[in-house]
N, C-alpha and C positions, 0 to 999 in steps of 0.2 A: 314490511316493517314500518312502524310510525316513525315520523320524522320528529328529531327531539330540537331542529334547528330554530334558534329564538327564542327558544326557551331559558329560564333562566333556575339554576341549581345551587343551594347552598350543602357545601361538602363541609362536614365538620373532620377534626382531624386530618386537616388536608396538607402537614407542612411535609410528609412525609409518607412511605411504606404505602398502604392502601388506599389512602385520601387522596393523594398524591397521584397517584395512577390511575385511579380513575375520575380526580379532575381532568389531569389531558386528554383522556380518552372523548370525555363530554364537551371541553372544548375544541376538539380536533375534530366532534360532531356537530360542530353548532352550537351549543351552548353556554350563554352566559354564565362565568362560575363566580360562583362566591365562596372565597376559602376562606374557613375557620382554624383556630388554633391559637396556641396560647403563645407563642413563640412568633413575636410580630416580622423579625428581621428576615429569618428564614423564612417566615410564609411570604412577604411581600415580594424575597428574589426568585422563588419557587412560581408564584403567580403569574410574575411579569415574565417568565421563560415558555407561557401556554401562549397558544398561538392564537385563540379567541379574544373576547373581552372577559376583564376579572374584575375582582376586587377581593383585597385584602381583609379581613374580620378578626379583631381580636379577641378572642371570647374564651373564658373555661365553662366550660360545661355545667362541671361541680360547682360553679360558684354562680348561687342563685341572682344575685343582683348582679355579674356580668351578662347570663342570659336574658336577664329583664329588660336590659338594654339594647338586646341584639339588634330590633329592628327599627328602634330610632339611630342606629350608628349607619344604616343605608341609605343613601339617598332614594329621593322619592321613587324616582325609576327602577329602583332594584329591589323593590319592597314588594311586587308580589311574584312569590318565591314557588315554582311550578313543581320544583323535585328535591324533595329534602333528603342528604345522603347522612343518616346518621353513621359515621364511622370511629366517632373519638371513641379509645376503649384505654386501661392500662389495666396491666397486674402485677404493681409492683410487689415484689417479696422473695421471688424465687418458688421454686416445688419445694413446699416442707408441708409436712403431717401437721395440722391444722393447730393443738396443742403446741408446736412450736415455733409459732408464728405472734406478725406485731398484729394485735387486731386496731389499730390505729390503721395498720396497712390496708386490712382486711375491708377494713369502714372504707376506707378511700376509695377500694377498687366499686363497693358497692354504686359510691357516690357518683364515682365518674360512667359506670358503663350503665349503670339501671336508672338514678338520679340526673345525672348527666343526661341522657337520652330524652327519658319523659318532660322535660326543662324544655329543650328547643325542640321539641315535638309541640307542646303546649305554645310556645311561642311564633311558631310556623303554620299552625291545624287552623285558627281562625279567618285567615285570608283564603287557605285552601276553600273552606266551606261558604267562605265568602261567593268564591267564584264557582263554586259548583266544581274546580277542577286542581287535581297537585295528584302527585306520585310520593309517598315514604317509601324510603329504603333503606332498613335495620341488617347491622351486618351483628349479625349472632356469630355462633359458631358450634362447629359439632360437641363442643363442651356443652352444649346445652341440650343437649340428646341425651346422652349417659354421664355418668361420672367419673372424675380422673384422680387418683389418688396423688395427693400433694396441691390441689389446684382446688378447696372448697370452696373461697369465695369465687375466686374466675367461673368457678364451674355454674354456682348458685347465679350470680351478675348474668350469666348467658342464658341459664332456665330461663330466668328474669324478661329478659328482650327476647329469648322464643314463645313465652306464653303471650307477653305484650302484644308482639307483632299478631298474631296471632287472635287476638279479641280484638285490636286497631280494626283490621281487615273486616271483619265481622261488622263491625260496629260502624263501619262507614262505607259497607257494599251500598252500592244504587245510589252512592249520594256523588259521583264521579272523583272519589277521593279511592283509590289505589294502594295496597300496604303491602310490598315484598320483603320478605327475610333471605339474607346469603349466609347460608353456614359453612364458612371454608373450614377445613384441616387447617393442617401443617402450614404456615405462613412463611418463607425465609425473608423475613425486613430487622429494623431495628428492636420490631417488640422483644424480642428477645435479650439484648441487652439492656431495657430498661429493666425487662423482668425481675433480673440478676444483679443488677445495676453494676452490670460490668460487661467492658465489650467482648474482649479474651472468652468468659463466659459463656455469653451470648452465643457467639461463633461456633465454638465449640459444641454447645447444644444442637445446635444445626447440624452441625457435624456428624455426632453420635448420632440422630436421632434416622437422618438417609433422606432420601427422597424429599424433596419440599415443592409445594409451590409457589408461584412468584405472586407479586403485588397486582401484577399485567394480568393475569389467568383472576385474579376475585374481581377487577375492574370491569373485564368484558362479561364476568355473567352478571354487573350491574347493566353494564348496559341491556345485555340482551330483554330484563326484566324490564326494564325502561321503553325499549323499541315495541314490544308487544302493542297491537288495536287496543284502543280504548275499553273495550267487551271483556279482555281478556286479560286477567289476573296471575301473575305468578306469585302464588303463595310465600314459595320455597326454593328456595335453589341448596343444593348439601353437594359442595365440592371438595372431592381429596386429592392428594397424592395415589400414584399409580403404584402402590406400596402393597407386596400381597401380605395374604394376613387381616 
C-alpha cells in the first residue's frame, strides 16, 4: 500500500456523517486534514477530537466567492493540498414526484452537489498540476447510475459528478493527478434528516428502508483508493448494503 503519511487532505463536508469519518480515518493515517464545512463550531470541535494535525475551513461550496477564498484562508504551509475529498453533498426536499416539488430546492441541490464540487475542484487542480501530483476523490453515488423515482434532481446532481469524475480522470491520466469516484448505497448518517428536514423522519426512513451502511464502511473505501501505487487508478468503487434484491 502507499503511505498517505504527511500528506496533506482537504475534506469538504467534514463536520459530520461521511466527511467526518473519513477525516479520522486519514488522520489516524498520517494525514494532515483540513476540514471544510459551513458550520464553523461544530467543525472546529470535531477537528480538534482527530488525533493528527488539522485545521478548521469555513467554506460553502455553493457560494462562489466563499470558495474563492479557500486557499488564501490557509496558511502558507497548508496550501499545497495532495488529496482533495469532495464530499459536501445535500438534498434537501424530501422523495416527491418532481412536479411537486420547490425547484428553488431543486436549484440548490444542483448548486451544492455539481456547482459546489467543480468550485473547489477548480480551486485545488492548479497547485495539483503545479506539482506534477494530488489525488481527487468525488463521492457520487449509485443514484448516478440509474434513476430513483422521487429523487430527479439528487439523482441528475450524481449523473452530474459520475460523468465529471469520469472525464477528470481522462483528462489528467499521465499528468500524476489521480481521479476516483465512491458510489455508496444506502448511507445511515444525518443526510437523511436534512433530507426531510426532520429528524423523526429521517430515522424512520432508515428504518423502513433495512439494511444500511455506515459513514466507517464509505471512509475505508476512500482510503483504500487513496493507498493504491502511484501507477494505479481506481476509477470506481460502487458500494452497497448486503440487501438481496
Amino acid at each position: 500500500m502507499h503511505s498517505l503519511k504527511g500528506s496533506t487532505a482537504l475534506v469538504t463536508g467534514a463536520s459530520a456523517g461521511i466527511g467526518l469519518a473519513t477525516a479520522r480515518l486519514l488522520s489516524e493515517a498520517g494525514v494532515r486534514v483540513i476540514g471544510g464545512a459551513r458550520r464553523p463550531e461544530i467543525l472546529r470541535a470535531e477537528m480538534d477530537d482527530l488525533p493528527g494535525p488539522t485545521l478548521a475551513l469555513q467554506v460553502d461550496v455553493a457560494d462562489t466567492e466563499s470558495v474563492a477564498g479557500l486557499m488564501t484562508q490557509l496558511p502558507s504551509d497548508w496550501q499545497s493540498i495532495d488529496i482533495l475529498i469532495n464530499n459536501a453533498g445535500s438534498d434537501v426536499g424530501g422523495r416527491r414526484d418532481f412536479h411537486e416539488g420547490d425547484v428553488a430546492e431543486w436549484v440548490n441541490t444542483i448548486q451544492i452537489n455539481v456547482s459546489g464540487l467543480m468550485q473547489v475542484t477548480a480551486a485545488v487542480l492548479p497547485g495539483m498540476l503545479e506539482r506534477q501530483s494530488g489525488h481527487i476523490v468525488n463521492l457520487g453515488s449509485v443514484a448516478g447510475l440509474s434513476g430513483i423515482p422521487g429523487c430527479g434532481a439528487y439523482v441528475a446532481s450524481k449523473h452530474a459528478v459520475h460523468g465529471l469524475s469520469d472525464s477528470l480522470r481522462q483528462e489528467y491520466a499521465g499528468r500524476g493527478i489521480r481521479v476516483s469516484e465512491i458510489l455508496p448505497g444506502m448511507v445511515k448518517t444525518d443526510f437523511a434528516k436534512t433530507r426531510f428536514s426532520d429528524a423523526e423522519k429521517g430515522d424512520a426512513f432508515y428504518e423502513n428502508y433495512g439494511l444500511c451502511l455506515e459513514a466507517e464502511d464509505i471512509a475505508r473505501s476512500v482510503l483504500f483508493a487513496l493507498e493504491q501505487p502511484p501507477h494505479a487508478v481506481v476509477s470506481q468503487i460502487v458500494i452497497v448494503p448486503d440487501n438481496p434484491g
